[in-house]
N, C-alpha and C positions, 0 to 999 in steps of 0.2 A: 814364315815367309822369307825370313835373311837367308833361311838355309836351300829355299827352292830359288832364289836367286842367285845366291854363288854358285850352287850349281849349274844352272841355266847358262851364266855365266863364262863357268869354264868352259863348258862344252862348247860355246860357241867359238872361245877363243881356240879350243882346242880342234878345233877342225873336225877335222877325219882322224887323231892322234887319239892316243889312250889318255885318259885324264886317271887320274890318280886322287883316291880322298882316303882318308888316314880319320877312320873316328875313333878318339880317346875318349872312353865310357869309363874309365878306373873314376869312383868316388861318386859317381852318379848310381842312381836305379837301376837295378838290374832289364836286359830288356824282358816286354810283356811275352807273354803265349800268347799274344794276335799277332807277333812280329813288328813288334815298334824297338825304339831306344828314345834315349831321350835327351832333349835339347833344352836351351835356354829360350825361354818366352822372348817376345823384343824387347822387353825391357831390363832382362837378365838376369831378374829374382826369382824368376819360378823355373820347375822342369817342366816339359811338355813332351806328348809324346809324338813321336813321324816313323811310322811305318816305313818300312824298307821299300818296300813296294813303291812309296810313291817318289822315296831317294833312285832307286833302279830307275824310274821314269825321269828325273830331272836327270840324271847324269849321262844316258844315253848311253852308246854304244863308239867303239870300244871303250871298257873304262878297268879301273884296279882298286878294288874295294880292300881296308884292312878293316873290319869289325873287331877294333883294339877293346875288350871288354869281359867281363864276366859272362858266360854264359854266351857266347856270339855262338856257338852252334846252332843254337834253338831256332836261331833267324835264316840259317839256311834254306829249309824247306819253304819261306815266303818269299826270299830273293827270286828262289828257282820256280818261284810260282805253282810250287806240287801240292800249295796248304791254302784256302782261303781266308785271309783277313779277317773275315765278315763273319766265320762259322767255326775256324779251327777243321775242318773238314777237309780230304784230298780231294783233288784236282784233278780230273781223267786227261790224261792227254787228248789232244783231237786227233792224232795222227799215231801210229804205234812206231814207235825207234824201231828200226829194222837192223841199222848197222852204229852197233854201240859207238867203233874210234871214228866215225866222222862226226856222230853227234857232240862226243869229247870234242874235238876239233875248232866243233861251229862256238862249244861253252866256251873256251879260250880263247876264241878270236874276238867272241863279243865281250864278257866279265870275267875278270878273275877274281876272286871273294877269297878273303883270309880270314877265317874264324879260328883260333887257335883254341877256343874251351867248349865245350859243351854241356856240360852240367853249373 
């Protein structure tokens, strides 16, 4: 709940601007194959875990994600929504990309994601 607040948060202060979050995962759990990482409980003893999924939806649009962690590749495919949560299963697009550099374009203007590892 802290973490869908400060989110919420920025974004509001953030306007229409790029909000920027920076998650440091070194020393924690690596993230899940359902596409989680993991956080501090509210009380700050335990890990718990938050789907990317539901960080993409608190953070809004535009925003700049660092997936600072072991393993942040594996969480792209749930960012970009191609993997379901619920199944580990692809995602059909509704609509077929017709022209690749505009769809590049629209990812950039809305999220930028840095995952630096993937295994």
């Amino acid at each position: 709940e802290d973490v869908r607040n400060l989110c919420t948060q920025l974004r509001r202060q953030a306007r229409n601007e790029r909000v920027l979050l920076h998650y440091n995962g070194h020393g924690v759990p690596r993230p899940t194959t359902s596409g989680e990482i993991w956080v501090f409980d509210k009380n700050h003893t335990e890990y718990i875990p938050l789907a990317v999924a539901d960080l993409k939806q608190w953070l809004g649009r535009p925003s700049m994600v660092v997936l600072d962690c072991s393993a942040a590749g594996v969480l792209l495919p749930y960012w970009n929504g191609t993997l379901d949560p619920t199944t580990g299963n692809a995602v059909m697009p509704t609509a077929p990309i017709v022209d690749m550099e505009t769809q590049a374009n629209q990812w950039v203007q809305d999220t930028i994601v840095l995952a630096p590892c993937s295994a």
